[in-house]
N, C-alpha and C positions, 0 to 999 in steps of 0.2 A: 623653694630651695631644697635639695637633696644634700643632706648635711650626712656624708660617708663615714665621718671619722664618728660621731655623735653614735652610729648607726654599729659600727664595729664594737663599739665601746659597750652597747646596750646586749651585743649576740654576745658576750664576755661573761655577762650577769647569769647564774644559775637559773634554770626556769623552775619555778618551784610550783607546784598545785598550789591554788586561792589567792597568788601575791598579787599585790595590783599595785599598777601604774605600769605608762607606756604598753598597756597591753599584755602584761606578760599571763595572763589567766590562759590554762590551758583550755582553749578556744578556739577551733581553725574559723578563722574570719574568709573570706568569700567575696569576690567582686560584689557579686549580689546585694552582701551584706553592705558594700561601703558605697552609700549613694552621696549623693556631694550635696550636700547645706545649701545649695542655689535659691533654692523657693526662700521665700517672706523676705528674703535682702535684709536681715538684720544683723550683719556680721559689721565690725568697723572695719575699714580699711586702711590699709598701710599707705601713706597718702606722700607722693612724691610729687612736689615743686618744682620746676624746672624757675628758678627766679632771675633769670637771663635766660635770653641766646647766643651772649657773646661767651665768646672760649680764647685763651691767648696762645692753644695750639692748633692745631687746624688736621686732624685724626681722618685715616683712610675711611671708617667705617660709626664714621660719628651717624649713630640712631636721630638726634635730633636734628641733625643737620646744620650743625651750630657756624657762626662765624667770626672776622675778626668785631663785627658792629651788630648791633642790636636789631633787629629782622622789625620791631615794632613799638609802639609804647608797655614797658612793663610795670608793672601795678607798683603804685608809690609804697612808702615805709604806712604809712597810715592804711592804706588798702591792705597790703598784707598781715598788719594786726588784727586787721578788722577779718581776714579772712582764718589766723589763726585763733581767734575769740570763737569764730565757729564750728572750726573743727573741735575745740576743746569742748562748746556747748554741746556738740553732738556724740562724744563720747569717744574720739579718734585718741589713739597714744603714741602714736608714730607718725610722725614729721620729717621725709628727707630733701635737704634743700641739694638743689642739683643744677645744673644749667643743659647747654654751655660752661663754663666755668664756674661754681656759684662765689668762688672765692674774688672774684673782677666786681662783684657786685658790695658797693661801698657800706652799704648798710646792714651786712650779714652781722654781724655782732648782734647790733641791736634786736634784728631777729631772732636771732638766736635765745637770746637775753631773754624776751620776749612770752618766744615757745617755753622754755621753763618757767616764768611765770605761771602760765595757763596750764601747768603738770600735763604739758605734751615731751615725750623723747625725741629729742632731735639727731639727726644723722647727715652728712655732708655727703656727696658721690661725685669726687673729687679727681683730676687728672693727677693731681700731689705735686706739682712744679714749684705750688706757691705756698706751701707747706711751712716758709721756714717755723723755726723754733720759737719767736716770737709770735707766730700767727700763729702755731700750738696753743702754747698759753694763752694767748686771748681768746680764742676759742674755748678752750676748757674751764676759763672762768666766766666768759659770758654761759655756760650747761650745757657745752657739744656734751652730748652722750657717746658718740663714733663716729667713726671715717673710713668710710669704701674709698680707696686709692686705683686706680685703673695703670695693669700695666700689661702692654700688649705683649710681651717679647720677655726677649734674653740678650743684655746688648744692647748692638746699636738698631737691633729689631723695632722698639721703642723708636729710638731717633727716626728711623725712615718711617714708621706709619705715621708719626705725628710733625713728620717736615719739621721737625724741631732740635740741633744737636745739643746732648748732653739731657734730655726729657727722662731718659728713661732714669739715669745718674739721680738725678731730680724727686723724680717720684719715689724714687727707695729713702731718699734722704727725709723726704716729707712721710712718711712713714715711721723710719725712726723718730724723728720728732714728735710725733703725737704719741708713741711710743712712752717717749720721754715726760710730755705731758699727763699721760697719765688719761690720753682719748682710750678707749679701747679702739682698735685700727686693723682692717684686714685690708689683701689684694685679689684685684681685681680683675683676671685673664679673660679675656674675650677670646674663645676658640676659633682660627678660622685655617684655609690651605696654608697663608704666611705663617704663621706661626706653629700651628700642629708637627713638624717635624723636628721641631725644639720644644714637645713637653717635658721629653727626657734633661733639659737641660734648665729650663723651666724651674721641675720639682727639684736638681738640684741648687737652685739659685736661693730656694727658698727656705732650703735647710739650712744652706749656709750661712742667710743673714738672717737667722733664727726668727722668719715671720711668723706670728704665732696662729693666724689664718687665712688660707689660700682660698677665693672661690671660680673655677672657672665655668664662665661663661657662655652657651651656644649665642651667635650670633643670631639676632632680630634684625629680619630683612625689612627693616624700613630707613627712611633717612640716606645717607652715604653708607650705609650699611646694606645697600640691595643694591650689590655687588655680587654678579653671579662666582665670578671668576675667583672670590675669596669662602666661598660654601663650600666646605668639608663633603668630600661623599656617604654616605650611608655607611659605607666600609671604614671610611676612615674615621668616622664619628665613635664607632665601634672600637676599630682599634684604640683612639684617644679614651675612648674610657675604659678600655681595659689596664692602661699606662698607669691611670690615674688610680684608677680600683689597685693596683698590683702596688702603687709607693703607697696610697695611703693605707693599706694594711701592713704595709712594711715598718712605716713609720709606727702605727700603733705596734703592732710587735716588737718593736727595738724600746717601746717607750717614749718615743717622741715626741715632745707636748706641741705638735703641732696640728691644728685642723684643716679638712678638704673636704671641699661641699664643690657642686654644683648646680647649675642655676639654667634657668630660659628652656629649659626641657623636662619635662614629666615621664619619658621614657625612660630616664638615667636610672630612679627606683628599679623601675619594671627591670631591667636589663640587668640592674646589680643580682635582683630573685631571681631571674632566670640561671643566671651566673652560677649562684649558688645552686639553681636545684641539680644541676646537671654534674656539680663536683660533693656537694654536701648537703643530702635532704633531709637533715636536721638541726644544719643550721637554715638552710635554704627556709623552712616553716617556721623557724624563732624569726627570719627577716619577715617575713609575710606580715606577720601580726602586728612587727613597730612599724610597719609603710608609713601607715597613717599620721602616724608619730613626729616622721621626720621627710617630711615632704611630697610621699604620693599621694597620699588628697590634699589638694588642692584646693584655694577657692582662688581662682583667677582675677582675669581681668573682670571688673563690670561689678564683682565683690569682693573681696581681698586687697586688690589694691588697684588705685586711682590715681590719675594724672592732672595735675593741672598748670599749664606752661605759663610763658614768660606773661604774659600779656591780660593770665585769668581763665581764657578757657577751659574747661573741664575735659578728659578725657577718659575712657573706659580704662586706659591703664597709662602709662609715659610713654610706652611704644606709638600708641593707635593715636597720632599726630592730625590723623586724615578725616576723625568722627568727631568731632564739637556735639558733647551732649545740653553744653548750656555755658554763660558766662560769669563769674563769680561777680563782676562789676554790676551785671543785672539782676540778677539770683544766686543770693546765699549758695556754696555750696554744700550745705544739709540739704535745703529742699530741691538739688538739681539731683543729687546720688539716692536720697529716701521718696521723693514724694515723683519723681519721669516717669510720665509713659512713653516713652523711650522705646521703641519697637528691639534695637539695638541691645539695649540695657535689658532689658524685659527678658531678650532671648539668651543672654549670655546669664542670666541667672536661674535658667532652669535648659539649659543647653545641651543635654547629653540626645531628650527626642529629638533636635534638630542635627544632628553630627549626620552627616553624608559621606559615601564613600568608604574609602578602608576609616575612619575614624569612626562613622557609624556604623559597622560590621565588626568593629574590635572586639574581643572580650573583653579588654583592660579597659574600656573607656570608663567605666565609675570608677575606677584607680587614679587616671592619670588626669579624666575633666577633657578630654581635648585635646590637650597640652594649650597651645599658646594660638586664639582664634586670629591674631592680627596676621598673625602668617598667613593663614589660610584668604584671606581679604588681600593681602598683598598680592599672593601667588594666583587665587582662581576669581579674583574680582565676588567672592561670596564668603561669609565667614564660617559657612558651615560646613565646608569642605576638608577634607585632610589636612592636618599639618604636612607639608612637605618634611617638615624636618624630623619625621617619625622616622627610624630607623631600624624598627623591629620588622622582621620578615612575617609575609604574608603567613605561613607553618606558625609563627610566636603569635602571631595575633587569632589564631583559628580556637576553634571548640575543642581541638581533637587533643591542643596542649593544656587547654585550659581542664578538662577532664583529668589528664593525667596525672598535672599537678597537684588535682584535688583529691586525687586519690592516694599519691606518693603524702601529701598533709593527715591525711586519714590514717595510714600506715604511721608515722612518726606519732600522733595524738596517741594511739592506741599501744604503742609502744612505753611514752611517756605513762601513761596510767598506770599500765602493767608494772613499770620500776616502782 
């Protein structure tokens, strides 16, 4: 995730010679310098549950492809403790239960309940319909930690992608409520053609009802979600984040204690540095050095975080539906994520010499990791192909900028000393 506001907030802070944290040592750091932690697979991962497939609204661009019945048998309450005993044995601290719906699923409490037990953080990723004020509370006394709320729109935008009237009404009010409860609780925008022409209306929905964090979303072409016809162009992806980049500085400039991150793409970092070097190359070099900090390195799919759906399969990440690396009913998953030779898994954890195409001719690949391999398996039947949903230009990805840049960092380091 590319947390913008977090990111404004840090280029705010004085650079001072010898401070540390978040990088601020005067240091120009270097693609070169940032290679990605993929080797040894010893990082835990952020470990997302899909604990259904049913959903009780039925979304243009549902990733899992959820419905209104259960696609299979899902792992009892006893299985799922037994599989959340494992993630805590193996050292995970992040638990998001999700569906389909996860709030349809009768036993979420107890789950929940559960997961704090075993000193794991738990998180919901929730349509928010079923939100009310009494499922708050219970939720925040069984140890919800938070709640991702998903809201497509502005409107009755909501109502029509999710074939549901008053959905969108719905999910703000589930919101306030965990609010109220005392969840920590952000929203959820999935970027696509339907809705990009209302971010402007979007960012104002969300000052209004004083959200206190917005993250939106590039759309994963898998599921009901490989939908050509809802895919932003290159330009327009562009433009949507310059929208974004332009309120969430706004807002931090006015003081607005509200935060804007986004998510599902590794280019959004790149593109904010670009941004800056071209209007301000010293802040543009104070951004370089927090990348790392708040979102361009990445550890992906395959290491950072992990998928396992309604039923126990394992997955490289919750997108990648279509790779069963093992099954939790037959093997633990510690020893399906620690111990695969997994061809799959193997290569997604040292994956930058396998990048083909513009993704392997990048400069930025030890930056951005890739970005997101399920695309690339989606779109070219190989995971080691391009992200389609790169949208930096062939001139932003060449030598000839990454030189320049490194030299306009050179000029500002050398300025800084001299003060």
């Amino acid at each position: 995730m590319f947390d913008i506001t977090k990111l404004n907030s840090s280029l705010s802070m004085p650079v001072v010679a010898g401070s540390s944290g978040f990088g601020l040592q005067l240091k120009v750091v270097t693609p070169a310098d940032s290679a990605l932690p993929f080797a040894g697979g010893n990082a835990m991962p952020k470990v997302t549950w899909r604990v259904t497939s049913s959903c009780n609204v039925n979304c243009l661009n549902c990733a899992p492809d959820s419905q209104p019945h259960n696609a299979g048998s899902e792992l009892t309450t006893l299985e799922g403790k037994a599989l959340i005993r494992d993630l805590a044995g193996m050292g995970v601290t992040r638990l998001q239960f999700a569906g389909g719906e996860p709030l349809v699923r009768k036993d979420l409490l107890e789950l929940v309940a559960y997961t704090r037990e075993q000193g794991i953080e738990s998180s919901i990723l929730t349509n928010g319909t079923l939100l009310t004020r009494e499922t708050a509370g219970a939720l925040k006394g069984s140890g919800l930690h938070s709640a991702t709320i998903m809201l497509e729109g502005n409107g009755g935008e909501v109502d029509f992608r999710r074939g549901t009237c008053g959905a969108g009404n719905a999910s703000l009010e589930g919101y306030a409520n965990c609010e109220a409860a005392g969840i920590a609780a952000e929203i959820r925008i999935p970027l696509s053609r339907g809705n990009y022409p209302g971010i402007p209306g979007i960012l104002d929905l969300i000052e209004r009802r004083k959200i206190r964090k917005a993250v939106f979303a590039h759309l994963v072409n898998t599921g009901r979600g490989h939908n050509p016809h809802d895919e932003m162009t290159h330009d327009e992806k562009r433009h949507a984040l310059d929208l974004i980049l332009e309120r969430a500085e706004d807002f931090h400039r006015r003081g607005v204690d509200i935060s804007i991150a986004t998510d599902e793409n590794h280019t959004d970092g790149i593109y904010f540095y670009l941004r800056l070097a071209r209007e301000n190359p010293r802040r543009a070099a104070a951004a370089f050095r927090l990348l790392p900090a708040y979102g361009a390195l990445v550890q992906g799919a395959g290491v950072g975080i992990a998928g396992i759906d309604s039923m126990g399969n394992v997955h490289p990440d919750p997108y990648w539906t279509s790779y069963v690396l093992g099954n939790v009913r037959q093997t633990p998953f510690s020893e399906i994520w620690g111990k695969s030779s997994d061809p799959l898994l193997q290569g997604l954890r040292n994956r930058l010499p396998l990048l083909k195409g513009r993704c392997g001719n990048c400069q930025w690949k030890q930056t951005c990791g890739g970005n997101l391999r399920v695309r690339s398996e989606e779109a070219f039947g190989n995971p080691w192909m391009s992200d389609p949903s790169c949208y930096l230009t062939n001139k932003e990805i060449s030598k000839e900028v990454m030189q320049q840049n490194a030299a306009m960092e050179d000029d500002v380091l050398l300025s800084e000393q001299a003060a």
